[in-house]
C-alpha positions in Angstrom: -37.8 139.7 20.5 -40.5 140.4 18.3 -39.6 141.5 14.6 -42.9 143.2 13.8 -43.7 145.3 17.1 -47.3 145.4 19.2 -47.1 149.0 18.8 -46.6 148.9 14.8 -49.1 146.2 14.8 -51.7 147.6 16.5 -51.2 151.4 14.1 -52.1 149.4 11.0 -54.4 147.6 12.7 -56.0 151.0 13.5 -55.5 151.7 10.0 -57.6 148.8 8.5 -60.9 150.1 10.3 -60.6 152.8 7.7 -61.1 150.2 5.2 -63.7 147.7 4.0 -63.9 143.9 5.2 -62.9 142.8 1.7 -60.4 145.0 1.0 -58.7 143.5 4.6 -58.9 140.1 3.3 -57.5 140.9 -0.3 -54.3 143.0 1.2 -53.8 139.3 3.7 -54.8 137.1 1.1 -52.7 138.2 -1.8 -49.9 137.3 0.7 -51.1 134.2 1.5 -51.3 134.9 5.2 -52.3 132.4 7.0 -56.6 132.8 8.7 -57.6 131.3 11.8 -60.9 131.6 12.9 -61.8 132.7 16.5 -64.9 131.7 18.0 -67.8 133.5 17.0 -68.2 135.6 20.6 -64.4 136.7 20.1 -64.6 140.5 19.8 -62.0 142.7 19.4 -63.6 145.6 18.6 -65.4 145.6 15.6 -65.7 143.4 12.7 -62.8 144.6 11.2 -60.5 144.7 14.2 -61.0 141.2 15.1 -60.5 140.0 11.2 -57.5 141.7 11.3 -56.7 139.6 14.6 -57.6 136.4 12.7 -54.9 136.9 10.6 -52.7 138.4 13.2 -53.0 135.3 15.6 -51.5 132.3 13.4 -48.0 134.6 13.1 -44.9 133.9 14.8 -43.9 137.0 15.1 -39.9 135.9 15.9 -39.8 134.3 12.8 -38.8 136.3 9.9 -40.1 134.2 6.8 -43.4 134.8 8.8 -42.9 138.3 9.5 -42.0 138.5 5.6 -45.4 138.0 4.4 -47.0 140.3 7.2 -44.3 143.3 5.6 -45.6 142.9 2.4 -49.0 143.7 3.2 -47.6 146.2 4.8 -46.0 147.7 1.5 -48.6 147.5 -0.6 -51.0 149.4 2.1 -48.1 152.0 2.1 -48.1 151.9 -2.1 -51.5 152.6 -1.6 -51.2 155.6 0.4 -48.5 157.2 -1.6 -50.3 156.8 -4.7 -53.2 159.0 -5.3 -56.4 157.1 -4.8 -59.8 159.2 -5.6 -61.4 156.9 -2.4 -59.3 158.6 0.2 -58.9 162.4 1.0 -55.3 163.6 0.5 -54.4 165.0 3.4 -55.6 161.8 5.7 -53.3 159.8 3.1 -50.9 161.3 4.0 -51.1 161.5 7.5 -51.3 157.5 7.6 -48.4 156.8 5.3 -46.4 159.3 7.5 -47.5 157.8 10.8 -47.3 154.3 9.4 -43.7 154.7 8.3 -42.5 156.5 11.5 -43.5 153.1 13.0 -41.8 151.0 10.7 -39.0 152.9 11.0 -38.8 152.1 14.8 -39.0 148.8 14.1 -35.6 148.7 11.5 -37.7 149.0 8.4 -37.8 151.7 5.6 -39.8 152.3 2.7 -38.2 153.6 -0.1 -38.7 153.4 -3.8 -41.9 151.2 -3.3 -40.1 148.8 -1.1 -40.3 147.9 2.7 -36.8 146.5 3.6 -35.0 146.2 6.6 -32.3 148.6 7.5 -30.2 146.6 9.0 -29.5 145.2 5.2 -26.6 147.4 4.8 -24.2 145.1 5.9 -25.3 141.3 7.1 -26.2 141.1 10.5 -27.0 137.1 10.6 -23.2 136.4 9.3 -22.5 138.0 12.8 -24.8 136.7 14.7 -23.9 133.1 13.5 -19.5 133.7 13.7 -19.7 131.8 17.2 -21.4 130.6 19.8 -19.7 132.3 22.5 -21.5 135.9 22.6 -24.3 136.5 25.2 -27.0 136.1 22.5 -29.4 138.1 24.1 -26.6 140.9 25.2 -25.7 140.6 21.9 -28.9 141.0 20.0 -29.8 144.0 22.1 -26.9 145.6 20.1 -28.1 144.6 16.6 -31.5 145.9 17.5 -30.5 148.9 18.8 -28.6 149.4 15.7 -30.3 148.4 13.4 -33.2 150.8 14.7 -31.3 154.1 15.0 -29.7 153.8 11.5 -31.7 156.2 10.2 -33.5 157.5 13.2 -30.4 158.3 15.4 -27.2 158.2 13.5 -25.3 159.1 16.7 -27.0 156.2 18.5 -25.6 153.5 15.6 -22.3 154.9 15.7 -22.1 154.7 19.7 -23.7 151.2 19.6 -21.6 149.9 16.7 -18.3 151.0 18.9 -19.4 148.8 22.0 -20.1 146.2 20.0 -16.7 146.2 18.6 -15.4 146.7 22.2 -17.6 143.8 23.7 -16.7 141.4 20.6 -12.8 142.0 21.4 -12.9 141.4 24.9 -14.8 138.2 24.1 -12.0 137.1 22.1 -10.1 137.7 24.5 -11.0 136.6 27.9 -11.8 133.2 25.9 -7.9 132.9 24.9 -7.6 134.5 28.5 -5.4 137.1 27.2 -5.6 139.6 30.1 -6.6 143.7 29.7 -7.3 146.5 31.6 -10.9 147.5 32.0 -10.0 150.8 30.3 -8.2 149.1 27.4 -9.9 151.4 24.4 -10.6 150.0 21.0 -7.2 150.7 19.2 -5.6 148.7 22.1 -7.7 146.0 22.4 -7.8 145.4 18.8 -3.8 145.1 18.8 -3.8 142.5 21.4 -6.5 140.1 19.5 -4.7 141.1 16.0 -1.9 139.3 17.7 -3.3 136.7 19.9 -5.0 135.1 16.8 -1.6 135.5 14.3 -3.6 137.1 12.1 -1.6 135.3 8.7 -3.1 133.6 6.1 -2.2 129.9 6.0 -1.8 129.6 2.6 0.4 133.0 1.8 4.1 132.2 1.3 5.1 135.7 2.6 3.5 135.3 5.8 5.5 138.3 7.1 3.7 140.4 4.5 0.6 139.2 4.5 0.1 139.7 8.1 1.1 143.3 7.7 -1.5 144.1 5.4 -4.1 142.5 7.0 -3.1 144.3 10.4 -3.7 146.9 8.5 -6.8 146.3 6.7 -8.0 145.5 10.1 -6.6 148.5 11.5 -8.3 150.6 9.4 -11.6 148.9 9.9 -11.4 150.0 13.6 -10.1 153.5 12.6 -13.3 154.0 10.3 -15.0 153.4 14.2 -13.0 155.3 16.5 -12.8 158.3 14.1 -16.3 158.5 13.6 -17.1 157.8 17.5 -14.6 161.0 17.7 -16.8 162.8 15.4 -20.1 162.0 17.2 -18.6 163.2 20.1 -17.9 166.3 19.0 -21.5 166.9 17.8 -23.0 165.6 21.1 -24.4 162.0 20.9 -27.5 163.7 18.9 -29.7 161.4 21.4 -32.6 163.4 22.4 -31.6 166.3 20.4 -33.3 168.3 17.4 -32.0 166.9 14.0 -31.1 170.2 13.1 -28.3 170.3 15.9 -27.0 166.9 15.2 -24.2 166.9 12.1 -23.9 163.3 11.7 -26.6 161.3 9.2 -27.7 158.0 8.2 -24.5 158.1 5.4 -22.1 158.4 8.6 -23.9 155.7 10.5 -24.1 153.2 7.9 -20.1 153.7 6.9 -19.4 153.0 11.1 -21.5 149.8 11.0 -20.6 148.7 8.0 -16.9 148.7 9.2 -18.1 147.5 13.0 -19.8 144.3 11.1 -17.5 143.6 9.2 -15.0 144.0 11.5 -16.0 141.5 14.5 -17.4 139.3 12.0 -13.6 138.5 10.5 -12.6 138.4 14.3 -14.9 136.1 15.5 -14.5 133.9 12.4 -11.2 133.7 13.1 -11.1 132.8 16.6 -13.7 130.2 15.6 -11.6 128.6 12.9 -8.2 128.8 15.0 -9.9 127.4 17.9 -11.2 124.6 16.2 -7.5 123.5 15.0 
């Protein structure tokens, strides 16, 4: 899945014609994007379109050291637009940096304080990604995605997501120990039986009777902060599709659910990984 989408791609790329030839290089350059040159009858409309295209074209856009360089041209077009530039009339300023941002934001990435940065930085997403190698990788990254997208967009979306990514991660666990359940196991009780399939106890604690205690409990409470907060979204509607104004729930509330989530199947999976490898 691309990091950097078509859509968002193509907006700035829209935006560049508003600019000069040079000042499309120096916003690449500065970044040391990489140029390849397309053959002289290569047009993608316009001079500037297809310059933009030559250093579009040499980018992998899977690859996020690539993808790097690419978002900090984007920030310091977005700088730009913020700050007030005598060249540009005010009110298209800010029309691009709103429409510009919207786009990013789709994509997982925020601009804040001067910054472009990825959303998803709240709580690390790659520690998860890499506790096994048992999840359905591309199941699985469809849930990071959509999560990491709807952060701030669609709270009620991150806090539903993060919950069935909890729920898929435990019935991993266990239908790999084949540990049998009930398809309408929820979370609380599925989290009990792979607290207790994997003897959650530290190997190294003396009082192993106490340490498991409060670490069933740590975890416990990890899975609480998810349920309640599932509870809560449920009250207010899943706020999918629905004015902001009607939805109660914010970015604060989403980020506190997948924070816990993360954190939560990351230990898990860990675990299982460490246990099974005995």
């Amino acid at each position: 899945m691309d990091i950097i989408s078509k859509k968002t791609r193509s907006e700035f790329k829209d935006f560049f014609v508003t600019t000069t030839l040079r000042e499309i290089s120096k916003y690449f350059d500065n970044h040391d994007v990489p140029y390849t040159e397309h053959p002289e009858n290569t047009d993608y409309g316009g001079q500037r379109r297809t310059l933009v295209e030559n250093y579009y074209t040499g980018i992998d856009w899977t690859n996020p050291n690539q993808c790097r360089k690419i978002l900090n041209v984007y920030e310091d077009i977005l700088i730009d637009l913020r700050d007030n530039r005598d060249s540009w009339n005010s009110d298209d300023r800010r029309k691009w940096l709103e429409n510009l941002t919207k786009f990013l934001l789709r994509d997982g990435f925020a601009f804040e304080n001067g910054k472009l940065s990825s959303v998803g930085q709240i709580v690390n997403f790659e520690d998860l990604q890499n506790a096994t190698d048992l999840l359905d990788k591309t199941h699985f990254q469809e849930y990071i995605e959509r999560i990491k997208k709807s952060i701030t967009e669609d709270p009620s979306l991150a806090i539903g997501s993060t919950k069935e990514l909890v729920e898929s991660t435990l019935k991993t666990i266990l239908n790999q120990m084949e540990i049998p359940f009930d398809k309408v196991d929820d979370v609380p009780k599925l989290l009990k039986s792979v607290q207790k399939a994997l003897e959650l106890v530290p190997d190294n604690v003396d009082d192993s009777k106490k340490g498991a205690e409060i670490i069933k409990i740590l975890l416990s409470n990890l899975g609480q902060v998810v349920i309640k907060l599932t509870e809560l979204r449920n009250l207010y509607g899943t706020g999918h599709g629905k004015e902001k104004a009607r939805n109660g729930l914010s970015d604060r509330h989403a980020k506190l659910a997948v924070g816990a989530g993360i954190t939560l199947s990351t230990f898990l999976l860990e675990t299982f990984e460490l246990r099974r490898n005995k």
